[in-house]
C-alpha positions in Angstrom: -27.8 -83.7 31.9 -31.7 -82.9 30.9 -34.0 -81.0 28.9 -37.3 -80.4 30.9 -40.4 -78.7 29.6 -42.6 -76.1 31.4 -45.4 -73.9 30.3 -44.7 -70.0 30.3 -47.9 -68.5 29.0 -52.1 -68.6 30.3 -53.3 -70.4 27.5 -50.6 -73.3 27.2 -49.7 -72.2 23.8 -46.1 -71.4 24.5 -43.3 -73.5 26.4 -40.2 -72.9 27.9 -37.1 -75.5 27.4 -34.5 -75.7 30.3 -31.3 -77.3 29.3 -29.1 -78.2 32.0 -25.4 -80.1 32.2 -24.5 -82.6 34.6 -22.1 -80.7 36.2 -24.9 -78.1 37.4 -22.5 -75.5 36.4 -24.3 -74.4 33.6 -28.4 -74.1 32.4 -29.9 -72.3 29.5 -33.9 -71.5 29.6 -34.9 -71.4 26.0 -39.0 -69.6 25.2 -40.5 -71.0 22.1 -41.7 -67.3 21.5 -39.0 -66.3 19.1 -36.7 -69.2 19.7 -35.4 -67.2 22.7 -32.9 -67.4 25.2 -34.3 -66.2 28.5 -31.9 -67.2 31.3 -28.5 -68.0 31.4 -27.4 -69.1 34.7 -23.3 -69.8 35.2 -21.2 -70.1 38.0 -19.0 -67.4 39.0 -15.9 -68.0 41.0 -17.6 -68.7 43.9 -19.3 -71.5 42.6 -22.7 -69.5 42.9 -25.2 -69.7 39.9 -25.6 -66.4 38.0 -28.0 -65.4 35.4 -26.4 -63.6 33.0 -29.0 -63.1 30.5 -30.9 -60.1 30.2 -34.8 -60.8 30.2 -38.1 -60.8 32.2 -39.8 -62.9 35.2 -42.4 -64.0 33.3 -43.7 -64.5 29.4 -46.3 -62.1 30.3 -43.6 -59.5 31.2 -42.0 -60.2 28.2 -45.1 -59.6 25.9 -45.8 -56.2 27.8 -42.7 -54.9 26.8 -42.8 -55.8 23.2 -46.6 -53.7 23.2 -46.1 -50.9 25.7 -42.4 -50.1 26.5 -39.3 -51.5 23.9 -38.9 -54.0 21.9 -35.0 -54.4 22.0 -35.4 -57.9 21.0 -33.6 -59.3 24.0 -32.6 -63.0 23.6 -34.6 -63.9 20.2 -34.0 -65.5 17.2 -34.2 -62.1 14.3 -34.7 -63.4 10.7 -35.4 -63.5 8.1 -32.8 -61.3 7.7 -30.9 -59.8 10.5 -29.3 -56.0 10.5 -31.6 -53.5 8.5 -32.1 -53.5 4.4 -31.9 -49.8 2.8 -33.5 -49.7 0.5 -35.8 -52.0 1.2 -38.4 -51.5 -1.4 -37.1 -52.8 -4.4 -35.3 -56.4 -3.5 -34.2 -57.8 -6.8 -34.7 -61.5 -6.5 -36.4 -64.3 -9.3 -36.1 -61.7 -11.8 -39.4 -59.6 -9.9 -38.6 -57.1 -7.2 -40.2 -57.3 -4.0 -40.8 -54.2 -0.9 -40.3 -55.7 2.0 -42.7 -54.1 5.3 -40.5 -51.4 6.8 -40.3 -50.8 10.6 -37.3 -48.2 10.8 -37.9 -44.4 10.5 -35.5 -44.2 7.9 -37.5 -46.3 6.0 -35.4 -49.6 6.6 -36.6 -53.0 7.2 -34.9 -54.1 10.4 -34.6 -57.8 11.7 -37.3 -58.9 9.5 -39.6 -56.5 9.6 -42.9 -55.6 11.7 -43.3 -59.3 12.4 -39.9 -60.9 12.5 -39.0 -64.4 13.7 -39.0 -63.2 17.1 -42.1 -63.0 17.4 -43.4 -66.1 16.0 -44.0 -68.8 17.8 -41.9 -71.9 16.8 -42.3 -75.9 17.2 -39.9 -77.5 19.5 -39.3 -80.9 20.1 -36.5 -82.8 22.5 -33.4 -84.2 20.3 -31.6 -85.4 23.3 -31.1 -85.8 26.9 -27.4 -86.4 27.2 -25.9 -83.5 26.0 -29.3 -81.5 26.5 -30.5 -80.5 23.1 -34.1 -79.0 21.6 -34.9 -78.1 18.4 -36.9 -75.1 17.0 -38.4 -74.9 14.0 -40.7 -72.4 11.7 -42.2 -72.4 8.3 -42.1 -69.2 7.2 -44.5 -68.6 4.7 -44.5 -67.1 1.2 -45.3 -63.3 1.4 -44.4 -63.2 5.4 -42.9 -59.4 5.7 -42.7 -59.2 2.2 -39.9 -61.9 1.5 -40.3 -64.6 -1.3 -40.0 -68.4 -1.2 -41.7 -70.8 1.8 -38.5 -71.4 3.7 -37.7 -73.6 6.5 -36.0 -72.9 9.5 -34.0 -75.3 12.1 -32.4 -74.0 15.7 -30.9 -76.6 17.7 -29.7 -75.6 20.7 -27.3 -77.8 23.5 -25.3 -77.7 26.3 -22.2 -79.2 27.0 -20.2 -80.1 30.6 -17.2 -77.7 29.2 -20.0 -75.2 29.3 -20.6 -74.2 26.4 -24.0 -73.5 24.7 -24.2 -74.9 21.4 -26.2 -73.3 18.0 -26.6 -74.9 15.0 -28.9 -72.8 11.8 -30.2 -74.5 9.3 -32.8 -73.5 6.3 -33.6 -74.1 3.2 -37.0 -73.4 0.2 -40.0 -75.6 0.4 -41.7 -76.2 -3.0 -45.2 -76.5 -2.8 -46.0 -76.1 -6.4 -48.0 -72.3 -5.8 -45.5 -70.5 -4.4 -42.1 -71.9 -5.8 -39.1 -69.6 -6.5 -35.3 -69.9 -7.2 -34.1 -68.1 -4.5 -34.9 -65.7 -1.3 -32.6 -63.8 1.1 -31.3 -65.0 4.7 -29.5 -64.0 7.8 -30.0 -65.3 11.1 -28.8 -64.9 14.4 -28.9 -64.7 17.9 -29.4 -61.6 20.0 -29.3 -62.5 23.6 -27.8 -59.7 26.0 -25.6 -60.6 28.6 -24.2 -58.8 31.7 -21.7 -61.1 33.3 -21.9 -59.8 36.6 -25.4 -61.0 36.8 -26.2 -57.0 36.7 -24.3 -56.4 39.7 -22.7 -54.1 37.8 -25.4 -51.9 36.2 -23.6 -51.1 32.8 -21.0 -53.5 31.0 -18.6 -50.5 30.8 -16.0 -52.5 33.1 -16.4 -55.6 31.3 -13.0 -56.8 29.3 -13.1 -57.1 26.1 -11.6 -59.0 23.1 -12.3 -59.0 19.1 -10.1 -60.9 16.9 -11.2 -58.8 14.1 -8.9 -55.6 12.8 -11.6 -54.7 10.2 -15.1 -53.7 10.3 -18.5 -53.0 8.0 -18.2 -48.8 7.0 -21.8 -47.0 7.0 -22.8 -43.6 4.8 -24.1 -40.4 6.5 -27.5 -42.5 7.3 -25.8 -45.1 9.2 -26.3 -47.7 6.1 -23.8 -50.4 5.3 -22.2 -49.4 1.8 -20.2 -51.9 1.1 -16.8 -50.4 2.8 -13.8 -51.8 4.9 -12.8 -50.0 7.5 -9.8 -51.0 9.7 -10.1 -50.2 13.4 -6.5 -48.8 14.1 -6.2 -45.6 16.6 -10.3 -45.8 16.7 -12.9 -46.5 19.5 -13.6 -49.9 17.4 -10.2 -51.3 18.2 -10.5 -54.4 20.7 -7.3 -56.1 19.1 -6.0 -56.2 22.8 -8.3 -56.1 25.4 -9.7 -53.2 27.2 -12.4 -52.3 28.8 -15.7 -51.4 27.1 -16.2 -48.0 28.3 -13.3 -46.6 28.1 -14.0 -45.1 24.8 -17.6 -45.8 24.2 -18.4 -41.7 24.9 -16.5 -40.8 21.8 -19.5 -41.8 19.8 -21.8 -39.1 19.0 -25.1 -39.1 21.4 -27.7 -38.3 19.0 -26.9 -41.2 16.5 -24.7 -43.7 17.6 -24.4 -43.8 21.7 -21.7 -46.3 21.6 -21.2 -49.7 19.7 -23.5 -50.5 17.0 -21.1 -52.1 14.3 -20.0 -55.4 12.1 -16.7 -56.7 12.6 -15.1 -59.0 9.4 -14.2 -62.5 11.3 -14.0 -64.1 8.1 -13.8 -62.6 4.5 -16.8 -64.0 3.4 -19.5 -67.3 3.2 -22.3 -68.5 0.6 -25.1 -71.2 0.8 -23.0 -73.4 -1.5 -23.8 -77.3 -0.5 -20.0 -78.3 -1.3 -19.1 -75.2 0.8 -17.0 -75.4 4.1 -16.0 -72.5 6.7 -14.0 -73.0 9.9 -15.4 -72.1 13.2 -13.2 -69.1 14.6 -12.6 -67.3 17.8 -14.4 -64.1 17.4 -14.6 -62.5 20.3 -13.8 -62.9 24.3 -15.4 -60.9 26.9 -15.0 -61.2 31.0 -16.1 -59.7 34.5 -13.3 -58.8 37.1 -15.8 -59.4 39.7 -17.6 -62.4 39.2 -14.9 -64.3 36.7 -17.3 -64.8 34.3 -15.5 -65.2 30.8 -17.1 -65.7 27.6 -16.0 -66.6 24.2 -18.1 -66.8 21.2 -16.9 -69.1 18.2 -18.1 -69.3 14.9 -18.2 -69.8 11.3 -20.3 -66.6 10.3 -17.6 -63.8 8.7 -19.6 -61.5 10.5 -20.0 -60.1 14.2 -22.2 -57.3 15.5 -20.9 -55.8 19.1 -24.2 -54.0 20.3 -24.0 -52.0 23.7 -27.5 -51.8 24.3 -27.4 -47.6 23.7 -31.2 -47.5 23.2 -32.8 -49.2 26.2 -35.6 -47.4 27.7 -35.0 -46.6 31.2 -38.8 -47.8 31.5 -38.0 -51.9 30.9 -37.3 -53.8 34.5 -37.1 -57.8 34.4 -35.4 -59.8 37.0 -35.7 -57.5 40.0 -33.4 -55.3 37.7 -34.1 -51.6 36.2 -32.2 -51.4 32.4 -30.7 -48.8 30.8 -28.3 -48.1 28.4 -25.2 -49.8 28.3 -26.8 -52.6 31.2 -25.7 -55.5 28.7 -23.9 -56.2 25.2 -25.2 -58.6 22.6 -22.6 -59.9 20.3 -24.0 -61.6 17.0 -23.0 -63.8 14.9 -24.1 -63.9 11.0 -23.9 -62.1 7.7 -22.4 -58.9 6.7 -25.3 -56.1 6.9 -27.1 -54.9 4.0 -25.6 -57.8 2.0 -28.9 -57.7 -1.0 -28.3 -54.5 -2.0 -23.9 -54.9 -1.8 -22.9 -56.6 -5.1 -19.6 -58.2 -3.6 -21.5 -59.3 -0.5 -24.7 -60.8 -2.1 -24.0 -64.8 -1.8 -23.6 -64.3 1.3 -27.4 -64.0 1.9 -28.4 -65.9 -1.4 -30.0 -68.9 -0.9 -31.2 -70.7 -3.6 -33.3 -73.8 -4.1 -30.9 -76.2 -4.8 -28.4 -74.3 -1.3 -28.7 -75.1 2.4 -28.4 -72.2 5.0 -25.8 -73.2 7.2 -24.3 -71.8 11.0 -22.6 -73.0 14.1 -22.2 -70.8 17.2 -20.8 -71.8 20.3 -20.5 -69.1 23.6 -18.6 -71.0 25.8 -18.2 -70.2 29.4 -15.6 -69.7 32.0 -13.4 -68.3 34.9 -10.7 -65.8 34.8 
C-alpha cells in the first residue's frame, strides 16, 4: 500500500495524491483542485487495470474545460451546499437573511454557487501509508458565495485491499470573534462519474443497475424540490430489481429532464446532532456485463442523487475519449435537495456552533 505525491499544474501550486492497495487491484488519483477524484483504475475480469473515472489527461485540460467548454463538475467535491437552493435569495439563518450568488438560469444557486468548493484549492496532507489515506481540508471563509459562518472542512479519502474507496466528511464553525454566527447551511458530496467499462461502451445505458430505495424527492413545474415523496412503483425511477439503465431513460422528456436527475430516500432523515448516530446502508449497486466491473456505494447519508450525465457537451474529450450524454453516471451521496427552504427537512442541513457535520461513503469494487 502507498500514497505518493506528484505535481499536476505549471506553477507547483496544485498536487495530485495517488492512493494505491497492496494488491495492485485497485488505485485512486485524488487532485487537490476541488478535492477531486481523477482516475479510478480497477481490475476487470481479466485482471487488466481499468480507469473508470471520467476526467482529463492533464490539470491543464481540466481547467480548459471549466473556462471554455462545460463545467459538469466531474469528480469534485460540490459544497457548500450540494443540489440547487430556490429561492436562493432570502436564506433565513441567525435571525438575518442572506442571498446567496446564483449560477442557474432559473435563478438557483447550484453546488455552491459561481465559486463552489470545487474549484478551490484545498490543503492536503498524508494520514497514512498502510491503508493509503490523504486528507483535504478548506477554510471557507465568512461571506464565500454568500453563506454565513467560517466553517471548516475535512475529506479523508483511503483505500482498502477489499477494494473499496473510503470517504469520510467532516465540518464544523470557526469563531474568530468578527465573524461569529450560530449556525450556517451544509451539504457535501462527491460527484465523480464513472463508466465501468472503462468507456468501452460509450453510454452507461447497458450498465445494471440496483437502488434500494422505493421512494424519491418530488419536484414542482420548475424542477424544484418541494418537499414531496414520491414512490417509484410502475415509473422510469424504479430500480427496486435491477435493470438496465436505458431501458427507460427515453421516457423522460428531452427539453427538461433527458433522463435521471433525481434524489432517492435511503434513509428517512439525519441532523448535525453530536449524540446523533446513522447506520451506513447499501444504497445502490451498479455493474458492467463486459468488463465485470460491480460497484456498490454505502452510506449513512438518507439521500442519493442518480445523475446520467444528460447535459454533457459533445465538445469535452479527456482520456483519448469523446463524451456525450449518457457516457457515465454519478451517484451521490448526501442531504435531501433544497433542504433550507423545506421545513421538515431543515436539520438535515443545519449545522450549528455547538454540531459537527458528519459522513461516511464507501464505493466498493468488484466482479460479477
Amino acid at each position: 500500500m502507498s500514497v505518493q505525491s506528484v505535481s499536476i499544474s505549471k506553477d507547483d501550486s496544485v498536487n495530485s495524491y495517488i492512493l494505491s492497495n497492496s494488491e495492485g487491484s485497485l488505485s485512486v488519483h485524488i487532485s487537490q483542485y476541488g478535492a477531486r477524484v481523477t482516475h479510478v483504475f480497477v481490475q476487470d475480469r481479466s485482471g487488466k487495470l481499468v480507469d473508470v473515472a471520467m476526467g482529463f489527461d492533464t490539470h491543464d485540460q481540466l481547467l480548459e474545460s471549466i473556462s471554455e467548454i462545460d463545467d459538469p463538475y466531474i469528480g469534485a467535491i460540490v459544497g457548500r451546499v450540494a443540489g440547487s437552493i430556490f429561492p436562493c435569495d432570502s436564506v433565513k439563518l441567525n435571525g438575518l437573511e442572506y442571498s446567496l450568488n446564483s449560477n442557474k438560469a432559473n435563478g438557483a444557486s447550484h453546488h455552491g454557487g459561481l465559486v463552489g468548493f470545487d474549484k478551490r484549492i484545498w490543503n492536503a496532507k498524508i494520514i497514512n501509508q498502510n491503508p493509503p489515506t490523504v486528507e483535504f481540508s478548506y477554510l471557507s471563509k465568512h461571506g464565500e458565495e454568500g453563506y454565513p459562518g467560517n466553517l471548516l472542512v475535512s475529506v479523508i479519502y483511503s483505500v482498502s485491499n477489499n477494494n473499496e474507496i473510503n470517504i469520510k466528511y467532516e465540518a464544523h464553525l470557526v469563531q474568530d470573534g468578527e465573524h461569529d454566527v450560530d449556525e450556517t447551511i451544509m451539504n457535501i458530496t462527491n460527484h465523480t462519474y464513472f463508466n465501468l467499462s472503462g468507456f468501452k461502451e460509450t453510454t452507461i445505458r447497458d450498465h445494471f443497475l440496483k437502488i434500494y430505495s422505493e421512494k424519491y424527492l418530488g419536484v414542482s413545474q420548475n424542477l424544484v424540490h418541494n418537499g414531496t415523496l414520491l414512490h417509484v412503483n410502475d415509473s422510469p425511477l424504479d430500480f427496486t430489481v435491477a435493470r438496465k439503465i436505458g431501458e427507460r431513460i427515453d421516457e423522460f422528456d428531452k427539453s427538461s429532464l433527458r433522463g435521471y436527475d433525481h434524489v432517492y430516500v435511503i434513509q428517512p432523515t439525519k441532523n448535525n446532532n453530536l449524540d446523533s448516530e446513522y447506520p451506513i446502508k447499501k444504497a445502490a449497486k451498479v455493474w458492467c456485463e463486459s468488463t465485470g466491473i460491480c460497484l456498490e456505494i454505502l452510506s449513512d447519508e438518507p439521500g442519493l442523487v442518480l445523475y446520467t450525465g444528460n447535459w454533457i457537451s459533445p465538445k469535452l474529450e479527456g482520456k483519448g475519449t469523446k463524451y456525450q450524454n449518457y457516457c457515465a453516471f454519478a451517484l451521490e451521496s448526501q442531504r435531501f435537495n433544497n433542504s433550507i427552504n423545506i421545513p421538515e427537512w431543515k436539520e438535515q442541513v443545519l449545522l450549528k456552533k455547538d454540531q459537527k457535520y458528519s459522513q461516511n461513503t464507501t464505493f466498493r469494487f468488484s466482479l460479477v
